[in-house]
N, C-alpha and C positions, 0 to 999 in steps of 0.2 A: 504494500500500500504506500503511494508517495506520497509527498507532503502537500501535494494538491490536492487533495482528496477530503470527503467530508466523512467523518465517521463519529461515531458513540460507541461508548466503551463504560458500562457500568462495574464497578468497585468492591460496591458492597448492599447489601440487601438487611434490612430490620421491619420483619413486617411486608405491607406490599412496598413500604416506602425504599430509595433508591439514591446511594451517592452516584455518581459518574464523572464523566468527562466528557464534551462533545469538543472533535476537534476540527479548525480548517484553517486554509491556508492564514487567515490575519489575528489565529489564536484561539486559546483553548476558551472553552466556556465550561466551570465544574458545575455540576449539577446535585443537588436540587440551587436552580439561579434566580435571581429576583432582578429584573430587567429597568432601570430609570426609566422613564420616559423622556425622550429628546425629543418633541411633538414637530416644533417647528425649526429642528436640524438645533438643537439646544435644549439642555437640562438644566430650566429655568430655573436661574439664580445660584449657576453652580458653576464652575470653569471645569475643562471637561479633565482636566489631570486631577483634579481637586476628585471626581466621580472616578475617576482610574484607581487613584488610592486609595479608596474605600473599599473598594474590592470588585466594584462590577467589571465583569469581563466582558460585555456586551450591553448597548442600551437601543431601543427602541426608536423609532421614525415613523412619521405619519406622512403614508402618501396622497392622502386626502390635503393636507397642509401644502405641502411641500410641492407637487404638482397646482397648485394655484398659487402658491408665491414660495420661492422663486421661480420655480417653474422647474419643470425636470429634465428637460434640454439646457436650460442653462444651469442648472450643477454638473449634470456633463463634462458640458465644454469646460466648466472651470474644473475638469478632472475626478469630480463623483463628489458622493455625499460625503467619505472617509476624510479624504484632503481640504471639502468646503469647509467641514466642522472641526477640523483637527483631532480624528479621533478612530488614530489608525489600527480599532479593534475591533473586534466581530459588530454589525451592524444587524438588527432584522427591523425589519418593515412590516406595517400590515397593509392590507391590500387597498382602503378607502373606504370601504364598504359601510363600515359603523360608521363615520363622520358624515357620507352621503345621508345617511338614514336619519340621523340625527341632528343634523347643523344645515344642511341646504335645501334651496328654499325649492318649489314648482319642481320638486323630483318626480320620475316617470320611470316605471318600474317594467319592464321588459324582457322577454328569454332573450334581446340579444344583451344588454347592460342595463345600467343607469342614466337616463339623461339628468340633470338638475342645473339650477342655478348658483352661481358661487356665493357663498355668504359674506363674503368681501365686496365686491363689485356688480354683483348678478351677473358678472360674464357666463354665457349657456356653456356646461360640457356634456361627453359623453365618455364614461367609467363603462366599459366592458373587462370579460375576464382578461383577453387578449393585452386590453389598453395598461391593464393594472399590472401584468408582469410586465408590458413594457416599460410602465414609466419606472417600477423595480429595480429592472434591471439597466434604467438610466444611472438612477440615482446607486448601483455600483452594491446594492445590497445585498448582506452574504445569505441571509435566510428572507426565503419571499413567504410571503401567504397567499392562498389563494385567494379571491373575489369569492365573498360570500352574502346572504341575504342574512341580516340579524333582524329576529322579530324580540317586540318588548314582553315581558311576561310579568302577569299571568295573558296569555291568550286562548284563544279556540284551538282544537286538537288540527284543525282543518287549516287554519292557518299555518300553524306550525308547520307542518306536511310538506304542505307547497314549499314554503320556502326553504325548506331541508332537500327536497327534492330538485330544486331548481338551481341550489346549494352546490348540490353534486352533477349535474351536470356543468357548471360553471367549474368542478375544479378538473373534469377532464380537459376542456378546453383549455385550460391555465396549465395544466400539465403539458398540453402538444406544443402550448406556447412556450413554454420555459425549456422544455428539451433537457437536457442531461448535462451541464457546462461543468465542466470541472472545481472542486471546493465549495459549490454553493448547493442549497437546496432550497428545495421547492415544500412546504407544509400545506396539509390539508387541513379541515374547520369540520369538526362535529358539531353535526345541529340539527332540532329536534325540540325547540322546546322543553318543556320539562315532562315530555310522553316518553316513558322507557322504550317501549317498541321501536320508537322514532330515533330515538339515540343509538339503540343497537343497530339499526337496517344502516343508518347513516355511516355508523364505526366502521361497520361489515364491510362496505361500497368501497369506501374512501381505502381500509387496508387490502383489498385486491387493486386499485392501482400502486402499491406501492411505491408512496413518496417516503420520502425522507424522514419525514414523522409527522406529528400529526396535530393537532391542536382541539380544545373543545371551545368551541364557544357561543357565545347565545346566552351567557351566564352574568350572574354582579351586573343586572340587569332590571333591578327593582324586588329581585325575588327570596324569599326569607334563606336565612344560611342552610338552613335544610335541607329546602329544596333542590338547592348547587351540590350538598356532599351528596344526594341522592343520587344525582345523576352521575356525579364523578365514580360513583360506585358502581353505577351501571354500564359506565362505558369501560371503564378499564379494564375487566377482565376480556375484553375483544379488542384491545391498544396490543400489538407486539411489545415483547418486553424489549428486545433487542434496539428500539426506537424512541427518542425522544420527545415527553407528552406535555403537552403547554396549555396552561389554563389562563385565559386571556384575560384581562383587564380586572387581575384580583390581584391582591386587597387590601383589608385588613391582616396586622399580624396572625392574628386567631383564623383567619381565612387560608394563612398561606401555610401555617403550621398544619392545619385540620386537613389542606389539600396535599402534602406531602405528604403526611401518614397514610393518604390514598394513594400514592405511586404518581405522584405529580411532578414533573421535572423542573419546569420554567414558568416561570409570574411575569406580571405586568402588570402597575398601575400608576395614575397619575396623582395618588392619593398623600402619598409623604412630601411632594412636590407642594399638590395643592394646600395641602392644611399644613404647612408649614408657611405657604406665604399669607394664612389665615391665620396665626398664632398657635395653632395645632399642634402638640410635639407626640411623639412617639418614643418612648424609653424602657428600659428593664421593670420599670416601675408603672408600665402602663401608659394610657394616653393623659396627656396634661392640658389645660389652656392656661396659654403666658398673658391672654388678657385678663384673667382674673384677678383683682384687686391684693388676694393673700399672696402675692409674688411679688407686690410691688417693695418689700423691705427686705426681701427673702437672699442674703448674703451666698448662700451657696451654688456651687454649680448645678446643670441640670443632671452629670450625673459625673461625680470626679474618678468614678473606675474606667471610663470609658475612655477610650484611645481619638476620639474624635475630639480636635482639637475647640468647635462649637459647645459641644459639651460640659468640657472640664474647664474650658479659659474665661467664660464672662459668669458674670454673676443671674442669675434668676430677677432680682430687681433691675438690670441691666437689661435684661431680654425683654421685660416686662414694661420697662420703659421706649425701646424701643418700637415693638408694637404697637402701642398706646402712639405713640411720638406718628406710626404709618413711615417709619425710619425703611430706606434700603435695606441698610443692613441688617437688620430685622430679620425680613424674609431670606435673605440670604443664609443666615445663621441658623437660621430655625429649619432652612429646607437640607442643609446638611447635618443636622442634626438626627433630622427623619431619616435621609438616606444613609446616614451611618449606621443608625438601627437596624434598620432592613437588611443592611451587607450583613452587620455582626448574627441577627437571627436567621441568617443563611448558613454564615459559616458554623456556626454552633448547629445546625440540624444536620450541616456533612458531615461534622466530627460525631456526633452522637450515633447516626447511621453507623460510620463506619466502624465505632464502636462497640453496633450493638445493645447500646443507653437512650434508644430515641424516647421509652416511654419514661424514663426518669428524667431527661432532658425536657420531655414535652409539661410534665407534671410541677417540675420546679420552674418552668417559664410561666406558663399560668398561676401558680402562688405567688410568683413574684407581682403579674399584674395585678392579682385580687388584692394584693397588698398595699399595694401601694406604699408613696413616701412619706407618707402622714410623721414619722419618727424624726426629730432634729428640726421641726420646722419651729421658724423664730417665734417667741413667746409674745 
């Protein structure tokens, strides 16, 4: 196998859950991975070495974004997304499809694409499957996703259907379109609503074309936590183990924890970005808000064992002023703060995997949040 070439390579097993390694030509990504979000070729309020040294080995792109400004011919010519953003590690993209669905305007929904309007400009486009791995593989990206229909849940079973169905025909064509290129891959989207049958036909479809790996999604879509571990139980045991499985736009800690004990490889969400530029923290001790008034005297760090320089350097009244203040540096601090969380309850779920300690692992991260840091706070 050369070094062009895309492979997975799992480690160690605890449970259904899974350490690994996915590897390709611009680097390894360890698995189970938790993805930043770089929506518009940027991980808002973060420099991207600042997101390297954290630990993410890969971050997220939004083709939906980034083909309406700046456009995907012109990151191209300026040499791909990797060299636009300076951030020459594994890249994946999702197809457009959710941000069609959800953010532009006079959409028109069709077996051959999507037309709609830009929510920028109203310039008209047209997003077919075909168009989505092109503009993909403008923008130089190492893992594509198919073109998929996301319906909102809770829905009618009939609805779902359709668009699981129409689902899968879109990622055959995504598939002739992408072809076989050396070091990158192509993923498919499980979808189905929240109808088991429809989950299974869908897993079943997608693993005889034989992509790369495979994705669920349709999920962290309005629907109670339940609902999402339901079906992540339902699909998995029809996921090949040999292949790497991504649960799209999740989540919360307790989301991304509860989904690796299900054999979930890869996360994504835009959630420690956003409530971080909303005074939201994320920590060993749970979620926080820095606009809360009991922070404004509060001398200590937000967490002084933590290796994140956000963390351990400024004070809790400092953060809490700066919020209050609608301070830059605010959101900046507070979104690396989230995204250092995320790396660390990453790397602590591979080490425990690999040790065989995921459920003493998972039992003491949960104590920790029920606990919270109520102890030391100023009198």
């Amino acid at each position: 196998m050369g070094a062009t070439d895309f492979s997975f390579h799992l480690h160690a097993r605890d449970g259904a859950a899974r350490t690994g390694e996915i590897r390709m030509p611009r680097g390894v990504i360890r698995t189970p991975a938790f993805m930043p979000v770089g929506t518009a070729a940027t991980v808002k309020g973060m420099y991207p070495e600042q997101v390297r040294a954290l630990g993410a080995d890969v971050v997220l792109g939004n083709t939906y974004h980034l083909m309406l400004r700046p456009g995907a011919e012109r990151v191209a010519k300026l040499g791909g997304l990797h060299r636009f953003m300076n951030w020459p590690h594994p890249i994946l993209t999702d197809s457009g499809g959710f941000q069609v669905m959800s953010l532009a305007n006079l959409r028109k929904l069709t077996e051959e694409g999507v037309t709609f309007q830009s929510h920028i400009d109203g310039s008209k486009h047209m997003l077919s499957p075909e168009r989505s791995v092109e503009i993909q593989n403008l923008l130089g990206s190492d893992i594509v996703m198919q073109l998929d229909e996301c319906v909102s849940l809770p829905c009618e079973d009939k609805v779902a259907e359709k668009a699981m169905r129409l689902s899968l025909r879109w990622a055959e064509r995504c598939k002739a379109a992408f072809g076989n290129p050396a070091g990158r891959a192509l993923f498919g989207i499980v979808q189905g609503g929240s109808v088991p049958r429809l989950r299974v036909e869908s897993a079943r479809e997608l693993v005889a074309m034989d992509l790369k790996g495979y994705a669920i999604g349709g999920l962290a879509v309005g629907e109670p936590q339940d609902v999402m571990l339901a079906m992540i139980e339902t699909v998995e045991p029809h996921l090949p183990l040999e292949k790497p499985r991504y649960l799209m736009g999740v989540g919360t800690p307790d989301d991304i924890v509860q989904a690796v004990c299900r054999g979930i490889d890869m996360f994504d969400c835009v959630m420690p970005t956003r409530a971080g530029r909303h005074g939201q923290i994320f920590t060993r001790f749970g979620r926080m808000n820095l606009k809360n008034a009991k922070h404004a005297d509060d001398p200590r760090p937000v967490d002084e064992a933590s290796s994140c320089p956000a963390a351990n350097g400024w004070s809790r009244a400092y953060l809490h002023h700066l919020v209050k203040s609608e301070e830059m540096l605010g959101k900046m601090l507070l979104t690396w703060v989230n995204l250092a969380y995320y790396q660390e309850l990453m790397a602590g779920l591979r080490a425990a995997i690999a040790a065989g300690r995921l459920d003493d692992f998972v039992a003491q991260t949960r104590d920790d949040w029920a606990r919270g840091d109520s102890a030391g706070e100023p009198a």
